[in-house]
C-alpha positions in Angstrom: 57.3 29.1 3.8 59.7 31.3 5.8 59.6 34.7 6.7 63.0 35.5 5.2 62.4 36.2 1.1 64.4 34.8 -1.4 67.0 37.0 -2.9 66.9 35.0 -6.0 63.0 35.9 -6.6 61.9 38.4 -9.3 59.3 41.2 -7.6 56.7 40.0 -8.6 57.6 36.5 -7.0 58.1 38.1 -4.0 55.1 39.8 -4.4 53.4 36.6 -5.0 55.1 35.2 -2.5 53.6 37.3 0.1 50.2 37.1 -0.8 50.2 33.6 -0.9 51.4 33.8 3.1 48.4 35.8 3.8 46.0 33.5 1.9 47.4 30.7 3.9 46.6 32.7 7.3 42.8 33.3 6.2 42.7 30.2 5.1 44.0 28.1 8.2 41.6 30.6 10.1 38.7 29.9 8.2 39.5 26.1 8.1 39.5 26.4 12.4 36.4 28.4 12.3 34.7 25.8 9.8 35.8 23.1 12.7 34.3 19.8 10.9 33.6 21.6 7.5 37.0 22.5 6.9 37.4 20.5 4.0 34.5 22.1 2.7 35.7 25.7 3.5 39.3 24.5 1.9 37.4 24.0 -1.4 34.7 26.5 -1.2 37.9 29.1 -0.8 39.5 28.4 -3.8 36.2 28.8 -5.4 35.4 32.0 -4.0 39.3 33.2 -4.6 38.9 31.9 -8.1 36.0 33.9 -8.8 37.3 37.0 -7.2 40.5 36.3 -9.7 38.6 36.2 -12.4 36.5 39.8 -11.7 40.2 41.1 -11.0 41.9 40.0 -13.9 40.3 37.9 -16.7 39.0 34.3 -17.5 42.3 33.7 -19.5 44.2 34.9 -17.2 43.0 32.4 -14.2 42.5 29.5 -16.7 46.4 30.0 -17.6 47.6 30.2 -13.6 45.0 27.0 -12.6 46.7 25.0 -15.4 50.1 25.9 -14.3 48.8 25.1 -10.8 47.4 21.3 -12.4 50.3 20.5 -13.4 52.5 21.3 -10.3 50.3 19.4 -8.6 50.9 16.7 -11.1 54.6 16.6 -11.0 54.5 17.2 -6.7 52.2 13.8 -7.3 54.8 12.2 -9.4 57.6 12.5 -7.1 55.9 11.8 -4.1 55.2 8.1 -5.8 59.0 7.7 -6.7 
């Protein structure tokens, strides 16, 4: 990611935007602390986030943004094999 935003991106993609580069530095933190379990701490993040998530906002609302997170993963898949 870089540090300039993109002056195409709604607010809330911005918004987005920056939270996702603050997850990413806890994350990459956690991941050193963890030192051999950082695979584990990887997955047991997105666990823990996904819970948070849900108390914040609601089981729909997660199950929508994890599908829509599938499926980018998916097509990110896809062209990597092409």
């Amino acid at each position: 990611m870089t540090d300039q935003p993109d002056q195409t991106n709604s607010p809330a993609e911005a918004m987005f935007d920056k939270a996702l580069d603050i997850a990413e530095k806890h994350l990459q933190s956690a991941m050193q602390e963890g030192g051999p379990l950082s695979s584990y701490v990887a997955v047991a993040m997105i666990e823990a986030a996904v819970n948070q998530a849900v108390e914040e906002t609601s089981h729909e609302d997660v199950v929508d943004m994890l599908r829509d997170l599938a499926a980018q993963i998916e097509q990110d898949a896809q062209e990597q094999d092409e």
